[in-house]
C-alpha positions as CSV (number, residue, x, y, z in Angstrom):
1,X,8.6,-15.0,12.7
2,X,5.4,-13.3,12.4
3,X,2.5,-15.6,13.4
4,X,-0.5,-16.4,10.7
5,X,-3.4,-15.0,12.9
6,X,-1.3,-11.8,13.2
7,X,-0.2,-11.6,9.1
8,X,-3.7,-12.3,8.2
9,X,-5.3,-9.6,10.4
10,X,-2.6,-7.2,9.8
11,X,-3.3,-7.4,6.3
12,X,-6.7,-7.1,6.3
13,X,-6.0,-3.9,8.3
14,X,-3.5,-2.7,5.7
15,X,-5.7,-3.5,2.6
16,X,-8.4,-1.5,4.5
17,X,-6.5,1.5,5.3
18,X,-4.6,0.9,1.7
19,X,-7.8,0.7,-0.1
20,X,-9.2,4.0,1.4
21,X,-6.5,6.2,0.8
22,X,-6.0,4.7,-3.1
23,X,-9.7,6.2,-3.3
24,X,-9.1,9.5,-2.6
25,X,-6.5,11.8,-4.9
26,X,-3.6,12.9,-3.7
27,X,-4.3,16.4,-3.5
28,X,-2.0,18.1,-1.6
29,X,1.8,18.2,-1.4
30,X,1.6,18.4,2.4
31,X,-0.5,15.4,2.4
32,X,1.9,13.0,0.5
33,X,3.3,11.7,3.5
34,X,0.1,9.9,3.9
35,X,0.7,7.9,0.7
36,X,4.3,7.3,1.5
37,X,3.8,6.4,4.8
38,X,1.6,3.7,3.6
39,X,3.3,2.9,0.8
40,X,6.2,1.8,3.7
41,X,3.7,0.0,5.6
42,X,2.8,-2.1,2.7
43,X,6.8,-2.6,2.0
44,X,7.3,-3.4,5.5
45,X,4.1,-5.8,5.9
46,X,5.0,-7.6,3.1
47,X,8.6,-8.4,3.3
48,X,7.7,-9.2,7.0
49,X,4.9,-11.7,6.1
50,X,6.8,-13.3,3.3
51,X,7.3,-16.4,4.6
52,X,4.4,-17.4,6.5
53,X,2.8,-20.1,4.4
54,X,-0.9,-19.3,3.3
55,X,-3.2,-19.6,0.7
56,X,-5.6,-16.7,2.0
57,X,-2.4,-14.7,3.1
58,X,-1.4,-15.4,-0.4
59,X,-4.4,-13.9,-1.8
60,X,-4.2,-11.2,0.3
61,X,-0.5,-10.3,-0.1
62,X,-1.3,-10.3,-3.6
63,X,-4.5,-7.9,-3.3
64,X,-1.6,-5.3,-1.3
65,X,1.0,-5.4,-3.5
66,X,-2.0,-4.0,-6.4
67,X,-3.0,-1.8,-4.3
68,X,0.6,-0.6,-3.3
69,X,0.9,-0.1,-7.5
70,X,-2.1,2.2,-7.2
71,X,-0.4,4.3,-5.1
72,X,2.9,4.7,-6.1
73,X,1.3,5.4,-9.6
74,X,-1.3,8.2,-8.1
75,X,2.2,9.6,-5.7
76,X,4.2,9.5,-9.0
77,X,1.0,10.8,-11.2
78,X,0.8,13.6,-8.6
79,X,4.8,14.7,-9.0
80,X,4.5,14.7,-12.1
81,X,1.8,17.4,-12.8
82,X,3.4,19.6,-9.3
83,X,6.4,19.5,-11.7
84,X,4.2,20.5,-14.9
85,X,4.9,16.8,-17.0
86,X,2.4,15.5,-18.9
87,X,1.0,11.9,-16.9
């Protein structure tokens, strides 16, 4: 079982790294493994930290999983115009 200290600085360090990549667009094809990779992490993290009980990893868990929405929609927003849809 993941320990508290451990889930609350690991997601600190995830909403970071989440945070600064859901600034930036997605660019390049070549560079979507960068979203997915931390899209995963963000899975990962989260399913591994559910049941550590928390109010601030609460809070936290809940600020990851918007920022996880951010950037599946920019990944899927992305496809979609490579593929010529409208968004």
């Amino acid at each position: 079982m993941m320990q508290l200290q451990d889930a609350l600085a690991q997601a600190e360090a995830h909403l970071r790294n989440a945070n600064e990549l859901a600034g930036r667009p997605v660019g390049k094809e070549e560079l979507m493994y960068m979203w997915d990779n931390q899209i995963t992490a963000l899975d990962n993290f989260l399913a591994d930290s559910e049941s550590v009980p928390d109010d601030k990893l609460k809070a936290l868990r809940g600020q990851l999983r918007d920022t996880k929405k951010k950037l599946t929609d920019a990944v899927l927003a992305f496809e979609a115009q490579e593929s010529g849809e409208t968004v």
